[in-house]
N, C-alpha and C positions, 0 to 999 in steps of 0.2 A: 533654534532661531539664528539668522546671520546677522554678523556681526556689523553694524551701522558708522558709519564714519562722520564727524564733523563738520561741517563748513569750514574751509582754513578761515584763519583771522590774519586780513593782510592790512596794512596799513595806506593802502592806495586802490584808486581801483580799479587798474588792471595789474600786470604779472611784470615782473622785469622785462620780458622782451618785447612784450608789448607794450611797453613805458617806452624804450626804447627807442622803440620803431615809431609811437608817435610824437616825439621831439624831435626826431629827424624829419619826420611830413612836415611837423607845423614850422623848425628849421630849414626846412627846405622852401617851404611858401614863402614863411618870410621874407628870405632875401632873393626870392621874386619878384613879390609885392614891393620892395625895396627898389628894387632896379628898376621894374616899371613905372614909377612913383620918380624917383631922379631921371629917366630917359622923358618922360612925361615930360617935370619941369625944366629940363635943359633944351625939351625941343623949341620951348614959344608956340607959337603957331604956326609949326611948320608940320605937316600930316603924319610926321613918326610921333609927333605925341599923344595920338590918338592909338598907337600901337603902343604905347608906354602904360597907356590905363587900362588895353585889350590885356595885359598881362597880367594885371592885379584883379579882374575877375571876368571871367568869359561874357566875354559879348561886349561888357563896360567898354572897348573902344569905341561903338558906335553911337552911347550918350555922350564923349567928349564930341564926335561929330555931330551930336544933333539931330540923331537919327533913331528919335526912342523907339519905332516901329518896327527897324530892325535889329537893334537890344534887344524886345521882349520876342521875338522870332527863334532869335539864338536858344531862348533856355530853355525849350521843348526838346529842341534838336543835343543841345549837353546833357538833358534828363535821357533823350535814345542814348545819347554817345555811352552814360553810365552803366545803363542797363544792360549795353552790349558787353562793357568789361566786366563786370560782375558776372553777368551771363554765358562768357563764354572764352573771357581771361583777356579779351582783346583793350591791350593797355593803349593801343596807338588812337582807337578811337575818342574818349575823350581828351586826349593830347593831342589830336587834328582840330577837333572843332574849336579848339579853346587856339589855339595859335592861328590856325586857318582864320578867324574872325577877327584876330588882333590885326592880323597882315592887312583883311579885308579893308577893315575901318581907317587905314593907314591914306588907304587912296583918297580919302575927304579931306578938306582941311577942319580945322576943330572950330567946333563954332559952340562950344559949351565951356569954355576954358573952368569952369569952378568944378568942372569933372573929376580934374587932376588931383582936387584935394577932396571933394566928397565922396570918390570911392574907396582909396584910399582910408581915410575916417570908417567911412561905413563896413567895412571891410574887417579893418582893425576895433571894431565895434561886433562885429556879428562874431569875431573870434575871442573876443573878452567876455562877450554874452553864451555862448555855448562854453567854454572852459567855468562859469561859476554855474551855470547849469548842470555840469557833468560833479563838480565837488558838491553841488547839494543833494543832486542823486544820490552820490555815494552816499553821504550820507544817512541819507535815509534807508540806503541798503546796508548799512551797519546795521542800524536799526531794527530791522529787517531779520538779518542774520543773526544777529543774538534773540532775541524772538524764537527763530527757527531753531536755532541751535539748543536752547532753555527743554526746547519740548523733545529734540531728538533724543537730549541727556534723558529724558524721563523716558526712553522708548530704552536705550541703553547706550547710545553711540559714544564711542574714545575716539581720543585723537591720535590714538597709539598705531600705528601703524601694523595693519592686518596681512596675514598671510594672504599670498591671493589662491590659496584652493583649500578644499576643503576635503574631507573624507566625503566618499558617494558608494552608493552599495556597487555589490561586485557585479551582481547582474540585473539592472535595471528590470521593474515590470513593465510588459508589452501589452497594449492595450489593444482594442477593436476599434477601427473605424467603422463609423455609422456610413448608412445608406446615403443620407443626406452629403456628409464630408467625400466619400465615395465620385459621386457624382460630380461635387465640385473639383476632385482632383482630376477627373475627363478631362475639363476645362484646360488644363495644364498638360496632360499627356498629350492634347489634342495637337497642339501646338508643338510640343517639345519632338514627337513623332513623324511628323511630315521629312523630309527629305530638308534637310542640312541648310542645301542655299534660298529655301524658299520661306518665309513672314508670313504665309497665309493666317490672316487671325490675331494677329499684332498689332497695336496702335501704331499708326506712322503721320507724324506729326512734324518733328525737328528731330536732332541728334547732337543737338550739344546739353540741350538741361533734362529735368527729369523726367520727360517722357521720352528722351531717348530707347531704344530697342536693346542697346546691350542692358538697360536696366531692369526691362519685362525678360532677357534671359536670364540676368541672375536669380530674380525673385522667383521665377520660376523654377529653379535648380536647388534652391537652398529649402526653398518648401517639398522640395520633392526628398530630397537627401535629409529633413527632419522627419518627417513624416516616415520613411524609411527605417530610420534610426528607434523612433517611437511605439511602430504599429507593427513594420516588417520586416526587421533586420534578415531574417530567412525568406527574404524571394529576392531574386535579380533580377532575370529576365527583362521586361520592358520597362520595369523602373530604371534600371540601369541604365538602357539604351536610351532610353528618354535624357537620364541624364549628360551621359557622350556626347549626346545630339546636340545639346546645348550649349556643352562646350566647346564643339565644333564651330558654332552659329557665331560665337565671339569671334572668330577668326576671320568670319565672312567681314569682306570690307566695308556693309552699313556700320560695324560696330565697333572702327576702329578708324577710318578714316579723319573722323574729325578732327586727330590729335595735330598732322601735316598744318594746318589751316589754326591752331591753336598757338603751335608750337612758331608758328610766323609770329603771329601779332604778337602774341604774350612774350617769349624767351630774344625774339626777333632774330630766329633762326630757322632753316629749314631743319625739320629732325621729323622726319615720317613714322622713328621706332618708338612707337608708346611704352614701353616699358620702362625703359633704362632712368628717365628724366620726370620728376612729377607724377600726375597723371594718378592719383591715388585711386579714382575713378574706375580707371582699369585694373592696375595692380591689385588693389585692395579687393573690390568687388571679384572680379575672377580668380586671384589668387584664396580668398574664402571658399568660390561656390570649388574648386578643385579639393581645396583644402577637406570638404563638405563630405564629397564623392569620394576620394582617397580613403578617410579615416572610416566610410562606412564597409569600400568596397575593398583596401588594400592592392587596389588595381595597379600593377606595375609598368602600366602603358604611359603613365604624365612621368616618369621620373625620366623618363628617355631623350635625349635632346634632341629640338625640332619638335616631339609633342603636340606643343602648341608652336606654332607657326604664323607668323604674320605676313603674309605675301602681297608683298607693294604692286600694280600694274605693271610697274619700270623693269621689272624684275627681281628687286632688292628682296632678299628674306630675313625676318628678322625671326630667328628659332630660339623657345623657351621649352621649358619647361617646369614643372610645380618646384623643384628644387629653387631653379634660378630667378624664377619669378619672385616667390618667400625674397632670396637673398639680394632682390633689386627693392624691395620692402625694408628690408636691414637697413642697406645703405641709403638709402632714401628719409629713414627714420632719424639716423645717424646725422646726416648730413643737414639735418634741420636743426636751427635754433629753439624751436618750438617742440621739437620731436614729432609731433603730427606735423602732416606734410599736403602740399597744393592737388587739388583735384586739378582743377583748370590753371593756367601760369597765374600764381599772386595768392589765389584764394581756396583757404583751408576750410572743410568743412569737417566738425564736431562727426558727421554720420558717417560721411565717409571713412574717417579715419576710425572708427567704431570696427565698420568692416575688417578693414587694412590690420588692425591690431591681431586678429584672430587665427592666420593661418601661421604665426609664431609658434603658438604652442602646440598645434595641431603638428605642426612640422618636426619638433622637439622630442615629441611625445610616440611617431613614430618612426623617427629616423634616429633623433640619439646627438641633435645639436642644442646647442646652449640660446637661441636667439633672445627668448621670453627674460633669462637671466640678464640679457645686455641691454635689455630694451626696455622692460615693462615699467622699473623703478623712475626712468627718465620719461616716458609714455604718462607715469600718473603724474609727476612731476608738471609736466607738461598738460594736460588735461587741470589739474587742479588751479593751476597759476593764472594761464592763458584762456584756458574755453571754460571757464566757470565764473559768473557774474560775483560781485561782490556779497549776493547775498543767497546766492547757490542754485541760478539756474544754470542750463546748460548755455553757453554760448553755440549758435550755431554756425556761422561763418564767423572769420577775420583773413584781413588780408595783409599777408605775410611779407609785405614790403612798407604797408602803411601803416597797420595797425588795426585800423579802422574795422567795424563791426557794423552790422545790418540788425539795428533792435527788432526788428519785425520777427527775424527767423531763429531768435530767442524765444521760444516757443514749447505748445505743447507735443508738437510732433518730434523736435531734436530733444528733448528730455525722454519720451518714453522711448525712440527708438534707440536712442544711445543706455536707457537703461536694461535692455533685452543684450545690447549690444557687449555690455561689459560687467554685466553678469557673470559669466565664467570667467572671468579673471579679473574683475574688481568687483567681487558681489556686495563688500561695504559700503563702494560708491551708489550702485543702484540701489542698495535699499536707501540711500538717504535721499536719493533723486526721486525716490518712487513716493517716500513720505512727505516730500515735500507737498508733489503733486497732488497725493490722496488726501492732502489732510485741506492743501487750498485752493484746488484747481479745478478739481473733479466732484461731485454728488452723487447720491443714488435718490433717482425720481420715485415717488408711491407707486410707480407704475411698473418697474422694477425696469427701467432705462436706466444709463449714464450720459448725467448733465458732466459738459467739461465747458469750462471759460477760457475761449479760442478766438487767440488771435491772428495777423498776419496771413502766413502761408498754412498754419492750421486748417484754415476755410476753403481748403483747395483739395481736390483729387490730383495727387503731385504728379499720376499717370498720364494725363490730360488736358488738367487745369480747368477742366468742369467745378463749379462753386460746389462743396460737397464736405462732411465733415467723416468722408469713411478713412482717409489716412489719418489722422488723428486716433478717428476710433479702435481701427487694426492695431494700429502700433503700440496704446491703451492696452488693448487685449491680451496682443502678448507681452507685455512688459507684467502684469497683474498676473499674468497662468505663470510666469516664469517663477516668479516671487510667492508663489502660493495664493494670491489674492484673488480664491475662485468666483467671490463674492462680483467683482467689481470685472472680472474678466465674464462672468456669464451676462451681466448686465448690460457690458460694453457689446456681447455678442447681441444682443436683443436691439442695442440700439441700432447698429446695421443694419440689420431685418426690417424693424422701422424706416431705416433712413432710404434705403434699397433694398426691397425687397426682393427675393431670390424669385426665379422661374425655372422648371426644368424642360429645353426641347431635347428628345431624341437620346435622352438619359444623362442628359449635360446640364448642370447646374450653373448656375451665371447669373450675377445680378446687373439687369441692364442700366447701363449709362454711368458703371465703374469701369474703371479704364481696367488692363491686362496686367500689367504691374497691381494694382489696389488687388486687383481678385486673384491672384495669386500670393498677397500678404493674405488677402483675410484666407484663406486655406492654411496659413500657416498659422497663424492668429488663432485660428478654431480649432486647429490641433497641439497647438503648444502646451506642453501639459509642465508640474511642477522641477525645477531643478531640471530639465529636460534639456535647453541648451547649454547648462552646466557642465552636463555629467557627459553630450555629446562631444566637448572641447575639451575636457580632461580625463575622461575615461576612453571614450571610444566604448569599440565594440568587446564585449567582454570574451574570453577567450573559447568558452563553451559555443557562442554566436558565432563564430571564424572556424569552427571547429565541426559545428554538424550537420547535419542534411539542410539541405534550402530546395526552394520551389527554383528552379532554376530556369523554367521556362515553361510560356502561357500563351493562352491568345490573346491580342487584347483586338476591342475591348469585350469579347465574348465572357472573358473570365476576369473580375474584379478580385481584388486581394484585400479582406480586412484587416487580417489579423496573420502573421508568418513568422513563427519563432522555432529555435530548436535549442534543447537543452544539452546540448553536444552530441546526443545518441537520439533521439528521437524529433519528430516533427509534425508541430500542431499547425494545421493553417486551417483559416475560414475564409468561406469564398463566397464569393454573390456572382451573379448570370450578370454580365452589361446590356445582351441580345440576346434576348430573351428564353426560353427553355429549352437545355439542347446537354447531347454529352460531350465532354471534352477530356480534352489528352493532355495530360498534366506532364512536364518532364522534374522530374527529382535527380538532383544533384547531389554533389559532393557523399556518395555513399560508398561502403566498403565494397569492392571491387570481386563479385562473383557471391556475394551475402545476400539472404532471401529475409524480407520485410514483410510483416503484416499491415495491412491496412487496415483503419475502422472510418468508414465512410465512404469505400471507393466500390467501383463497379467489380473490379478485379479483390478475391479474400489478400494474396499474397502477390509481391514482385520480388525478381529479383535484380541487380546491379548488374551490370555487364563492365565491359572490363577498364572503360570509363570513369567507374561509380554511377553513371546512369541509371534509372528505372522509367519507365515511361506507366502511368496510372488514369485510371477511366473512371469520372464522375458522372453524374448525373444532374447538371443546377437547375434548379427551379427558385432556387429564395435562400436565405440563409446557411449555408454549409457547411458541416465542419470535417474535417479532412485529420485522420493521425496517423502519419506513418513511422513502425517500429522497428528496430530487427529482432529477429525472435533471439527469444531469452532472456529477453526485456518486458517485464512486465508493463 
């Protein structure tokens, strides 16, 4: 059983640096609100005091002129202005409309003079009225938390501080993929396969939130690199190249330009190189899905510099590599008050930084640096203080200049996906994130579905923004298969099927009207199996997998791959036909160099290696296969 961790018991509620950060906003409005309020009253009635009361709340100068029509025009236009910086980190846009409108209102003369003092009032009223609303929340998430906390003690949770890894066996078992999971992974190959600069088959929508394109290549590489790690650790071939592909696709400029146009408005700098500054978005997400592919493949093509490559139009090139990427993660980490650090300039998110956490130890574990030691103590630090509510959800954004928090995206999609997320290296956090959820969040219907009570951005396909309850449910899915909760993960699968139900054309599995990003979580989701992302983050591949024959090369998608393991000297794989009944040419790798194999399953009794370790082997697929190749003297 893992070991469960408490709800801190803090005395306020939020974390020192976000106490901080919001006395200096409300510090800083103040003695706005102040000067516009004395520039008001000193003008009289001359048209700068109508910019005196534009200052103490947007738009307000244009009721000191008298002009209530164009007041209530202003706050749709400051509700866009919001949505933009939230959206996309652009801080100048609501600081244009809000000044832009004071100026405006300036050119009237004031014909409301009592403006001066009842916005002001009103102001200082609606900020007295949210601060005792915000201490009776607390309090009732004290309330709340001890509650929660009463029942975790009965489950066993300490407050003692837990090791973050655990023992995990030496060589994990490899399971089969089904026909059905099969299928859905086409979906993913289909795409990840095409030729490098091409999107054929990708949502394209926008590129700054989360139906962006670099998000449908992650999800699609991390599913593919689990899924690997789970079913096929012995085949490369097109899994592999699928994955390259993908990491190529990042560099292509849909999937990186945004940052040039970000890094304006939010930093109010030109800075085109996404790595170095922020940007956890990139960092964290691509620095994972390499981290992914590395640890499965040990591929020593990312540690090379330039690697990865970012090539501006202008000429400019900005070259990484998996090393320097991790170590722009360090510093980035480092260099926060908060330790988790900005997706977009200002605004930190709980998921992202989930990702971002994860290629530390992977990087530690096969290179032999210390990052996980300098970072994770101040990471949970930092998670427990700042992104955890008073009474232990997850917070899902805050903004790292102001403090402020979005209650909507406190939710059930940032709790399960940051409990999948921090799993391998905080697994006490997620079980108590997971019991929270399972004990008040979630149900199991007579029907054997999962009821969950969703709010906010919950109710959204985050791929497309289709109304839809499958990111919640994926996320559900694998957070419960991670934790062993087969019960509530096969239920959560059911509900999918329910909610979007699957189709197969042309051997391709897909559920219509989920975006590319969802359908590539629920692939991961349906094959996320127990301790699975644990043991892929601290174990890797165990040494007998690195060590014996693989499928090394296939057709796709002629020849599907369920099942590819080797127990250092021998190699079992099962295969399915994708095109229908045919024989194919299997290549077998990594084999002893001039040593004759027997086979049980192939066209040919024996092969032998050439001088390679090559063999090249002749099936027959019609429907389910199994494939074992030995070298003789091996029973």
């Amino acid at each position: 059983m893992n070991t469960i961790a408490l709800i801190p018991e803090h005395d306020r509620p939020d974390g020192p640096v976000t106490t901080r950060r919001l006395r200096r906003t409300v510090a800083v409005y103040g003695a706005l609100a102040a000067a516009g309020t004395a520039i008001a009253v000193a003008a009289g009635r001359r048209p700068i005091a109508n910019l005196g009361v534009g200052l103490i709340a947007p738009g307000a100068g244009y009721l000191s002129a008298g002009k209530p029509l164009s007041y209530a025009a202003t706050q749709p236009a400051f509700l866009v202005s919001l949505g933009l910086w939230l959206g996309s980190g652009n801080v100048l846009a609501p600081l244009t409309v809000w000044g832009a409108t004071a100026a405006a209102s300036s050119r009237h003369r004031p014909r409301w003079r009592a403006a001066r003092a009842v916005v002001p009032v009103a102001s200082a009223a609606t900020l007295t009225a949210a601060l005792r609303i915000r201490e009776r929340g607390f309090r009732r998430a004290v309330k709340r938390r001890d509650e929660r906390n009463a029942r975790l003690r009965e489950l066993g949770a300490t407050s003692a501080q837990p090791v973050t890894t655990r023992a995990v066996s030496t060589r994990p078992e490899v399971a089969e993929l089904t026909a059905d999971q099969l299928a859905l992974q086409r979906f993913i190959l289909d795409r990840a396969l095409q030729p490098v600069a091409e999107f054929a088959g990708f949502d394209k929508i926008e590129q700054f939130q989360t139906s962006s394109i670099r998000y449908q290549v992650t999800c699609a590489g991390l599913a593919l690199a689990a899924a690997q790690y789970d079913y096929t650790p012995a085949f490369a071939g097109y899994v592999n190249a699928a994955q390259r592909n993908l990491i190529a696709k990042w560099q292509e400029r849909v999937c990186w330009a945004y940052w040039a146009k970000e890094s304006m408005w939010g930093h109010l700098r030109y800075n085109p190189d996404p790595v170095r500054k922020d940007n956890i978005m990139l960092t964290g997400w691509l620095g994972y899905q390499l981290a992914s592919y590395l640890s499965n493949t040990h591929d020593a093509h990312y540690l090379r510099k330039g690697s990865v490559t970012f090539a501006h139009p202008r000429g400019r090139r900005f070259e990484y590599d998996f090393g320097s990427l991790t170590e722009a993660l360090l510093l980035n980490f480092q260099g926060s008050e908060f330790t988790l650090y900005p997706c977009e300039p200002n605004w930190i998110y709980a998921l992202c930084n989930g990702f971002g956490i994860l290629p530390l130890p992977v990087h530690d574990r096969l290179y032999g640096t210390d990052y996980t030691e300098r970072i994770l103590p101040n990471f949970r630090r930092g998670f427990e203080n700042e992104f955890l509510s008073a009474d232990g959800r997850t917070v899902g954004i805050r903004s790292a200049w102001t403090g402020l928090t979005v209650p909507a995206m406190t939710s059930v999609i940032s709790d399960a996906s940051v409990i999948w997320q921090l799993a391998p290296v905080f697994p006490d956090i997620a079980r108590r994130q997971y019991e929270i959820l399972r004990h008040e969040w979630m149900w199991l219907n007579s029907d054997g579905t999962l009821g969950l009570d969703l709010k906010g951005w919950d109710k959204i396909d985050t791929g497309n923004y289709r109304r839809s309850n499958i990111s919640a449910l994926l996320w559900m899915r694998a957070a419960a298969a991670e934790l062993g909760d087969s019960e509530v993960a096969a239920a959560a699968g059911l509900s999918i099927e329910r909610e979007a139900p699957s189709t197969v054309e042309g051997g391709v599995r897909h559920h219509p009207g989920v975006s590319v990003q969802g359908t590539c979580g629920l692939f991961l989701a349906s094959t996320a199996r127990t301790d699975s992302h644990f043991a892929r983050i601290n174990r890797g591949m165990p040494e007998q997998w690195l060590a014996g024959p693989i499928l090394a090369d296939a057709d796709y998608p002629e020849v599907l791959v369920a099942r590819a393991v080797t127990d250092g000297a021998a190699l079992d794989l099962v295969l399915r036909p994708g095109a229908g009944r045919a024989r194919q040419t299997l290549t077998i790798g990594r084999l002893r160099a001039g040593h004759t194999y027997r086979t049980q399953g192939a066209v040919d009794a024996e092969v032998t290696a050439d001088a390679h370790g090559d063999a090249y082997v002749h099936v027959d697929l019609e429907d389910r296969h199994e494939l074992r190749v030995v070298p003789n003297g091996l029973g």
